[in-house]
Structure formats: structure tokens, C-alpha cells
C-alpha positions as CSV (number, residue, x, y, z in Angstrom):
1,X,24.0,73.8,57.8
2,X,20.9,72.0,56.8
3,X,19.8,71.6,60.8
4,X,20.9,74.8,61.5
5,X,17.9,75.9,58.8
6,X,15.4,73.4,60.3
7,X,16.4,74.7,63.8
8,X,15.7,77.9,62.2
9,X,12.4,77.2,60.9
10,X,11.2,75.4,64.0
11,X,11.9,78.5,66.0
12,X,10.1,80.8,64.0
13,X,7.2,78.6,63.7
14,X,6.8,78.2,67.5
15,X,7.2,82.3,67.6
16,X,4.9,82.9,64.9
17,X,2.2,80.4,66.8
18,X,2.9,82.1,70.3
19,X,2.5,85.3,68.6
20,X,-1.2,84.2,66.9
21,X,-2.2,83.1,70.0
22,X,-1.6,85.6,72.0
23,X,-2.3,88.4,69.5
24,X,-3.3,91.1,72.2
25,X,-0.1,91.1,73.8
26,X,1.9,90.3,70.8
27,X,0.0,94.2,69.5
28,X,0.7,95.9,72.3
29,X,4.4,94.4,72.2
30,X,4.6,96.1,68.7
31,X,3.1,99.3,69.6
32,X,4.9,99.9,72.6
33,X,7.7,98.9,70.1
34,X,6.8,101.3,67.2
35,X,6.3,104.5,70.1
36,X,10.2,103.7,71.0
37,X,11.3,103.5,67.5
38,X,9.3,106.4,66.4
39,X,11.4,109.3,67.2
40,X,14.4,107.4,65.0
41,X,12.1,106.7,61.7
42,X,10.8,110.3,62.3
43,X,15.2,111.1,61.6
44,X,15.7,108.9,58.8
45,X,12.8,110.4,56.8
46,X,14.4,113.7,57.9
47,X,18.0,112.9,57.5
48,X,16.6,111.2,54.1
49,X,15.0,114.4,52.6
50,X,18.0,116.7,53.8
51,X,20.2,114.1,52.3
52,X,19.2,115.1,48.9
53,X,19.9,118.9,49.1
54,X,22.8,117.9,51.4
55,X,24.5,115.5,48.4
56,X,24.1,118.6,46.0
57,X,25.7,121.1,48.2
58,X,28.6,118.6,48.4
59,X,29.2,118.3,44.6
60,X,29.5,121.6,44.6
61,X,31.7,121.7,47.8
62,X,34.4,119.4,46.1
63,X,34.2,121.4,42.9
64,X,34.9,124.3,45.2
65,X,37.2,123.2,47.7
66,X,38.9,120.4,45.9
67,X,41.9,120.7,48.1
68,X,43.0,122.8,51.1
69,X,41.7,122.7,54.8
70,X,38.0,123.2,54.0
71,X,37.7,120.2,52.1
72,X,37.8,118.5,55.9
73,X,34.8,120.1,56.9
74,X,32.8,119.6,54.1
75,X,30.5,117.3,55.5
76,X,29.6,119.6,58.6
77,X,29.4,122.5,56.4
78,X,27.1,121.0,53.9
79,X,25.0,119.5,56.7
80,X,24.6,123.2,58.5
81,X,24.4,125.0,55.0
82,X,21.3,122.3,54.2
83,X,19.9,122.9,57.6
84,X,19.9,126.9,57.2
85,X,18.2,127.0,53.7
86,X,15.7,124.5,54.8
87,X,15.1,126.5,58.4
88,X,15.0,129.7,55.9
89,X,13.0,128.7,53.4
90,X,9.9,127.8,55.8
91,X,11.1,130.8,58.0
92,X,10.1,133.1,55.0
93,X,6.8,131.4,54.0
94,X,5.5,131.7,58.0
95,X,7.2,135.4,58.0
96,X,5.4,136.2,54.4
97,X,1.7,134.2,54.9
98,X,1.0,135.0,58.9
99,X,1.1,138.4,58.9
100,X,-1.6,137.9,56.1
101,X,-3.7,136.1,58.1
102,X,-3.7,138.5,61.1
103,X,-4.3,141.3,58.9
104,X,-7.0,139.2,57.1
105,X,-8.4,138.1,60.6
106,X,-8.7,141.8,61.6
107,X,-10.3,143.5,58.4
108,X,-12.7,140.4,59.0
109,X,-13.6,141.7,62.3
110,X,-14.5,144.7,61.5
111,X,-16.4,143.7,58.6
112,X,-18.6,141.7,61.0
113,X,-20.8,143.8,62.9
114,X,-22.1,145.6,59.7
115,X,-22.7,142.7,57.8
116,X,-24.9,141.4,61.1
117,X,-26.7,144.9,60.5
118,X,-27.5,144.1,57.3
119,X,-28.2,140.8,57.9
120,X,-30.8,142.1,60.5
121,X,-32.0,144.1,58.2
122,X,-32.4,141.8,55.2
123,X,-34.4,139.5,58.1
124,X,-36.9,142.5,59.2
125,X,-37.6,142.9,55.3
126,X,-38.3,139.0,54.9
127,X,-40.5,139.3,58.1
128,X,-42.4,141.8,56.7
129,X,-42.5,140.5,53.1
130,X,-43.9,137.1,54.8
131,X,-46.3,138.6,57.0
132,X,-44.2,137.3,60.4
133,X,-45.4,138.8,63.7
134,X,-44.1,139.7,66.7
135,X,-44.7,136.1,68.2
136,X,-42.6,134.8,65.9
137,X,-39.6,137.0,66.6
138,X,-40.6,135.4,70.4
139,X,-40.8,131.9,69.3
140,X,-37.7,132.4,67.7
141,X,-35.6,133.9,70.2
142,X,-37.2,131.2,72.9
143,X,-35.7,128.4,70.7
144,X,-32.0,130.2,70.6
145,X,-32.0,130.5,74.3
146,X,-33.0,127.2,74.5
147,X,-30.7,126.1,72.0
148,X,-28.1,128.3,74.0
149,X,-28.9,127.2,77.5
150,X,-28.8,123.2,76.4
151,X,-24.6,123.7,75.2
152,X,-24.0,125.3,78.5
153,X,-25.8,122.8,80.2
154,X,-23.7,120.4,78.2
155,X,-20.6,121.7,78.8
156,X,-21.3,122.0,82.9
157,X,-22.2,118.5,82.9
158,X,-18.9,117.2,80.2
159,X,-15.8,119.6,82.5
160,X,-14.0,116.1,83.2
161,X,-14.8,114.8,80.1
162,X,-13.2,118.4,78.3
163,X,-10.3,118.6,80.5
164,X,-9.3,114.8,79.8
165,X,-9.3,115.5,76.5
166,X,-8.3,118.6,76.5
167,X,-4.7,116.9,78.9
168,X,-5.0,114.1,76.4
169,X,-4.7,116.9,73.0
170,X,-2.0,118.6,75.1
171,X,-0.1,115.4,76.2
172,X,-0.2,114.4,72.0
173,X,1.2,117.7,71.2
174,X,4.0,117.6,73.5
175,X,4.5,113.9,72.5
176,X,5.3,115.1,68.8
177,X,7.0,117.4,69.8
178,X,9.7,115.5,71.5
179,X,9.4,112.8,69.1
180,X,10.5,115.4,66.3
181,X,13.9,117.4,68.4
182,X,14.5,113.5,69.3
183,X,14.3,112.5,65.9
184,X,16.1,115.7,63.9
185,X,19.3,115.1,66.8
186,X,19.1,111.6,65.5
187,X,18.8,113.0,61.7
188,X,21.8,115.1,62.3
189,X,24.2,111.9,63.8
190,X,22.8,110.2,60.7
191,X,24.2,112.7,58.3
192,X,27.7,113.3,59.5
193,X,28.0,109.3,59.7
194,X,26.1,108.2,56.9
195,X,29.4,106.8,55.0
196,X,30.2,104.8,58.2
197,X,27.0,103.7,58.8
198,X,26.4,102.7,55.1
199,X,30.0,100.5,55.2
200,X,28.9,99.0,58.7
201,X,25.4,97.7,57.2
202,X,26.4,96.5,54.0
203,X,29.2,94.5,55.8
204,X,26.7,92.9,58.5
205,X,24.8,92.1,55.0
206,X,28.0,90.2,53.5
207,X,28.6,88.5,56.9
208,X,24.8,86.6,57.3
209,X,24.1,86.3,54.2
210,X,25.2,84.6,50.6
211,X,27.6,86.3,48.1
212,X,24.6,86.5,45.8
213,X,21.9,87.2,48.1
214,X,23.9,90.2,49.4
215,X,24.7,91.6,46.1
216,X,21.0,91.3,45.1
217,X,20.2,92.9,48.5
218,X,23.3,95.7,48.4
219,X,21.9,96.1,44.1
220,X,17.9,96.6,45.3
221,X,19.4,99.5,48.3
222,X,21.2,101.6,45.5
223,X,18.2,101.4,43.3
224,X,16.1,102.5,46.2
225,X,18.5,105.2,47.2
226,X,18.1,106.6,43.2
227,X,14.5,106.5,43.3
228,X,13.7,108.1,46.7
229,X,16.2,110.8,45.7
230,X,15.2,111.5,42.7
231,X,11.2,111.4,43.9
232,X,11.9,113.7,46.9
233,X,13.7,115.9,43.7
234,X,10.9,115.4,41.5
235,X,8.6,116.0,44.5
236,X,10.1,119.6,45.1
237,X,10.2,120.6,41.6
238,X,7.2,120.1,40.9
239,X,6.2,121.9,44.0
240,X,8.1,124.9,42.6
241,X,6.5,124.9,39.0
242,X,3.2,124.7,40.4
243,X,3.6,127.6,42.5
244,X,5.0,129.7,39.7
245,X,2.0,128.6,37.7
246,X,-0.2,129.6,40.6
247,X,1.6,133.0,40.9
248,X,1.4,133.8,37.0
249,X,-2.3,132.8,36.4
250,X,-3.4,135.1,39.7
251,X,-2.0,138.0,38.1
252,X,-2.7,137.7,34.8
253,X,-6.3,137.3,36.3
254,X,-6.0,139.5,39.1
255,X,-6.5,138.3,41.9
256,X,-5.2,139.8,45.2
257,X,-2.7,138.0,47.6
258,X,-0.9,136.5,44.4
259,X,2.3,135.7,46.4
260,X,1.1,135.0,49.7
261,X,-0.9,132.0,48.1
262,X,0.7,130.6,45.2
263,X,3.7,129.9,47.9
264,X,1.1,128.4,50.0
265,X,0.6,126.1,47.1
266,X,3.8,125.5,46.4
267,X,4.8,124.7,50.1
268,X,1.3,122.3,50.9
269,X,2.1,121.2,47.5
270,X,4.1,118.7,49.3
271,X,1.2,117.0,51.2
272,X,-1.1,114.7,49.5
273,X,-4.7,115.9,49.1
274,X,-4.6,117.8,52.7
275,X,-2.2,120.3,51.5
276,X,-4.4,121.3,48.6
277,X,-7.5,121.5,51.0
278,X,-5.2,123.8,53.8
279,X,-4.2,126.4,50.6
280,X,-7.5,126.3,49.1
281,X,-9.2,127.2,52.3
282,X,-6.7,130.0,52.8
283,X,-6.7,130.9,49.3
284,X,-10.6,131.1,50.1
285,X,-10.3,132.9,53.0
286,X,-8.0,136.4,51.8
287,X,-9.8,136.5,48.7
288,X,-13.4,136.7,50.7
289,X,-11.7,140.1,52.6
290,X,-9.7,141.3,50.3
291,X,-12.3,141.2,46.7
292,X,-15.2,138.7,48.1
293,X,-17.2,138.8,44.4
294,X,-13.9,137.6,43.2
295,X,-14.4,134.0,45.2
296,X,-15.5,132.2,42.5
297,X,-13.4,133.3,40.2
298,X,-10.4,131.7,42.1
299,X,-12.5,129.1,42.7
300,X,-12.5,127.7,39.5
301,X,-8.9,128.7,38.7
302,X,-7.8,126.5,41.5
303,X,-9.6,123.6,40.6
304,X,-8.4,124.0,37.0
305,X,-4.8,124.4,38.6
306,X,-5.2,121.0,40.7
307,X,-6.0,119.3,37.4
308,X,-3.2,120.7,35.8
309,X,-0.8,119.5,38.9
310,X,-2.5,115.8,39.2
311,X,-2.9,115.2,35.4
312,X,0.4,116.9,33.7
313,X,3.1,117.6,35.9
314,X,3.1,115.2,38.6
315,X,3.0,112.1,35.9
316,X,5.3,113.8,34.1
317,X,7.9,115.3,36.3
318,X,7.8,112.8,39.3
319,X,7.2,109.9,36.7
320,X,10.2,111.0,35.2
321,X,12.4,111.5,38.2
322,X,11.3,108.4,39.5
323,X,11.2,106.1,36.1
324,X,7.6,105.3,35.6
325,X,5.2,106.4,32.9
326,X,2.4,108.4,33.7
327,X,0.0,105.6,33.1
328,X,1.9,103.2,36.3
329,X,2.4,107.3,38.6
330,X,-1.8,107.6,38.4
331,X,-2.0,103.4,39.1
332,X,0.6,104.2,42.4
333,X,-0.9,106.9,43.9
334,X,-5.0,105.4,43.3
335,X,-3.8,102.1,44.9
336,X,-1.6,104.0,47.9
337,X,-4.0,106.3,48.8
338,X,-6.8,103.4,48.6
339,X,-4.7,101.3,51.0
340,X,-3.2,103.4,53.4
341,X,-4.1,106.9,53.0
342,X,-2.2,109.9,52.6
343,X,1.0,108.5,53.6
344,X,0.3,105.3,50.9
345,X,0.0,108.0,48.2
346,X,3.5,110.0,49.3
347,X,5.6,106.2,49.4
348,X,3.6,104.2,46.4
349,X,5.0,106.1,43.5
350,X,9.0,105.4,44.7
351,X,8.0,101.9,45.8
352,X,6.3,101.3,42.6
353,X,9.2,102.8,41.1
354,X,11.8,100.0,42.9
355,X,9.4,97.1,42.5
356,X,9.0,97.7,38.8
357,X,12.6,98.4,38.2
358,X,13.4,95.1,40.1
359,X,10.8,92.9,38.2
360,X,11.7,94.1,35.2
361,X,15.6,93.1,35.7
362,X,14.3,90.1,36.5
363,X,12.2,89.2,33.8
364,X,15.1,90.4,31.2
365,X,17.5,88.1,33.2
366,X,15.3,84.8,32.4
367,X,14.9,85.5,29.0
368,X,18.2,86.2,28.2
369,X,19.0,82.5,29.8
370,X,16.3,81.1,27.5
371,X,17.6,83.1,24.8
372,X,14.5,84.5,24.2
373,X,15.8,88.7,24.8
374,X,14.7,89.6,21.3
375,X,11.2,89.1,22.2
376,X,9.3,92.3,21.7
């Protein structure tokens, strides 16, 4: 056994070298590695965030259907049944907020050519209240044609430049595109087999490693499994409070397009810092055609909103659902999003979470063997 571990060790030493050494292969090795496995991570995060509506649907399934020939299909069921709400629930928020937007988009059009008459206007009056003459109006248009006839130029000489990038864009899209059907076809096999493939991997665990390295290992997976369900809950509750909030405050202030934004909130809720700037913008934009002198009023009740969402409910909810005080949520998500960005901010609470919960059983476990637990 012991060679077997220097063998070990001698081989991964050699690799680890080779792999130094040659460091531009060894990244492209690992990127043409992460494209291939990218489409199946892109399931598991799917199958896990289904999971957690799929497990509830479930307990209610065997409450339900305890016995009788629809307790067999329980798993398929709950799997479609999760699949339909989810499908409906963004179905209704792209039903309810784009029709919006097109009639937004329109009133906006034909609010434009006045306001360039009056903007003409307003110019003419400046002209004349500074004394500007005719050449100026010249100089002035010379410049914007020159302005305008240096872009085209631009453009003329850039085509294969644009239409690279415009093939590359394209080629991106369609990449994600596949990558996602790949990945929720792979979500869905994950779902219906998850008991199967959660006996086959904790065996393969058993079989290369020690009793009590396993049942450390097998211990650390259930704790994760807790904390990443009960962050994605925490996640989507607060989501849904926050958009009530939202809704509440804009009609108690009122402000138009109450619904229409507060389940924008609540839906871009879900994305770290670029779902807040997507509803405010939005938010931004109806208000300035539907009540424009009401802009800054909203304004301000979104930022007070956003501090409402960062500094009480997401510490407390999420921090709660997850096991950490508020103090160690704010520490997470400042040293996630510091380190890598948005998506360091969505997994640093839930790792956190784990890591803490971990250290902490281990901590109590050495001083209970120096018989030192009582310390306070």
C-alpha cells in the first residue's frame, strides 16, 4: 500500500511538472475540456434549481397519492408539473412586460418629432439670446456632416471587420443556445435518475476511499445539498417579498406600470447587481412615457428599495435559509463578487454557508477530545 501511494505521488508530480511546463497546451487542453463539459454543468445547475420545487411537489405527491397506480409516476409527474410552472411563470412575465415595452416603444415615437420641434425651438431662442449668426448655424451643420461622413467612411472601410463580428456574435448566440437544449435534456435524465445516480456515486465513494474519509465526504454532500436548497429557497423568496414591496410602495406613491415593474424586480431579483441595473433601466424607461416628471420620484424609491433588499432581507432571509448571520451573508457576497464577479456573489453565500458549517464541526470535535466543549 505504502508504494502504491509513492507510485501515486510520483505520477502526479511528473503530470503536475509536464503540465507547468507546457502551460499553453495544458490551457487549451482545459478549455477545450470545459466547452465539452459545459452543456452538462449548464444541466446540473438546471436539474439543481428544479430539484428544489420538484422535491416539494413530491411531498405533496406522496401525501396525495400515498398508494394506488399514480404513486408510480410520481417522479415523471413531479418533474413535468415543475417544468410547466417554471415554463409558466416566465411565460407570464414576457406575456405581461413586452407588450409594455412595444406600447412604450411606440408612444415614444410619436413623442419624438415634437419634442425635436421644441428642441429646435428652444435652440433658435438660445441663438438669438446669444447673439449667434447665420455662420454659426453653417459652422455647425459643416461639423455634423463631417462628423456624419467620417462614421460612414468608417463603416465602408470596417465591412469585414463588422461581418466577422457580426458571424462571430451570431455563432455565440447559437453556441448558447445549443449548450442550454443540450444541457436542460441532460437536466431532465438527471431528475428522473437522481436516486440511482446518487446510490451509484456514493458507492464509487465507499469503493476508493476509507470508511472514514467516505463518511466525512458522503456527511460534507448532505450538508451541501441543505444549503444550496435552502439558498435557491431563500433566493426565491426573497425575490417574491421584494416584488410585493415594490408593487405596494408604487401604488401607495403612484406611480404608473406598478405590476409590470415590481415583477421585473422580482424576476431580475435573481441576478446579482445586473438584474437590478436591467429593472431599473426599464423601470426608468415606462415611467419617462408614461408620467416623465415622475422619474425622480421612482428614482429615489428604487434606490431606497435596493437598500432595503441588500441590507434587511437578503441577510436576513437568505442568511437564514442558508445558516449564516447577516454579518458572515454581507462578508460572502463582498469577497465573491470581489473575486469572481457576479457569479462569485450568487455561489459565496452557500459555500460560505458549507465551509462554516464544516469548520465549525470541526472545531467542536477537538474540543470535545480535549475536554474543553464548555469553553464559551
Amino acid at each position: 500500500m505504502k508504494y502504491k501511494n509513492i507510485y501515486g505521488v510520483i505520477t502526479f508530480t511528473a503530470v503536475l511538472c509536464w503540465a507547468l511546463w507546457n502551460y499553453d497546451v495544458s490551457l487549451k487542453l482545459l478549455d477545450n475540456f470545459y466547452k465539452v463539459i459545459l452543456p452538462f454543468l449548464i444541466g446540473g445547475f438546471i436539474a439543481f434549481i428544479v430539484n428544489v420545487l420538484m422535491t416539494k411537489l413530491e411531498f405533496v405527491w406522496d401525501k396525495l397519492f400515498s398508494n394506488g397506480p399514480l404513486h408510480k409516476v410520481k417522479r415523471i409527474a413531479c418533474l413535468i408539473l415543475s417544468l410547466a410552472l417554471i415554463a409558466a411563470f416566465f411565460a407570464f412575465t414576457v406575456l405581461l412586460v413586452l407588450p409594455e415595452l412595444n406600447s412604450s416603444v411606440k408612444t415614444l415615437v410619436k413623442l419624438i418629432p415634437p419634442a425635436v420641434d421644441k428642441m429646435n425651438i428652444y435652440l433658435q431662442e438660445k441663438a438669438t439670446q446669444f447673439n449667434m449668426f447665420e455662420d454659426d448655424f453653417l459652422y455647425l451643420q459643416k461639423q455634423w456632416n463631417n462628423a456624419y461622413q467620417t462614421i460612414f467612411q468608417f463603416i465602408q472601410d470596417n465591412k469585414s471587420l463588422l461581418l466577422s463580428r457580426t458571424w462571430i456574435a451570431t455563432t455565440t448566440v447559437l453556441d448558447v443556445v445549443t449548450n442550454f437544449a443540450i444541457g436542460i435534456v441532460a437536466a431532465v435524465y438527471l431528475l428522473l435518475e437522481k436516486d440511482e445516480l446518487i446510490k451509484s456515486l456514493k458507492r464509487t465513494v465507499y469503493a476508493l476511499a476509507s470508511k472514514e474519509r467516505a463518511d466525512y465526504f458522503v456527511r460534507a454532500a448532505k450538508i451541501s445539498q441543505k444549503v444550496f436548497h435552502g439558498y435557491v429557497a431563500g433566493q426565491f423568496s426573497e425575490a417574491l417579498i421584494l416584488g410585493c414591496l415594490c408593487f405596494a410602495g408604487m401604488i401607495v406613491i403612484g406611480l404608473p406600470y406598478a405590476l409590470v415593474i415590481s415583477v421585473l424586480v422580482a424576476v431580475l431579483g435573481l441576478i446579482p447587481i445586473l438584474g437590478t441595473i436591467i429593472s431599473a433601466v426599464v423601470g426608468c424607461f415606462l415611467i419617462l412615457v408614461a408620467a416623465p416628471e415622475k422619474i425622480w420620484v421612482f428614482l429615489v424609491f428604487f434606490i431606497v428599495l435596493q437598500r432595503i433588499e441588500g441590507d434587511i432581507l437578503y441577510p436576513k432571509i437568505v442568511g437564514k435559509a442558508v445558516g449564516l448571520s447577516e454579518l458572515w451573508v454581507l462578508v460572502a457576497v463582498t469577497v465573491g463578487g470581489s473575486v469572481a464577479g457576479i457569479m462569485g456573489m450568487i455561489m459565496s453565500v452557500p459555500v460560505c454557508s458549507v465551509a462554516y458549517i464544516l469548520i465549525s464541526e470541526k472545531v467542536e470535535q477537538s474540543l470535545s477530545e480535549k475536554n474543553m466543549s464548555d469553553i464559551d
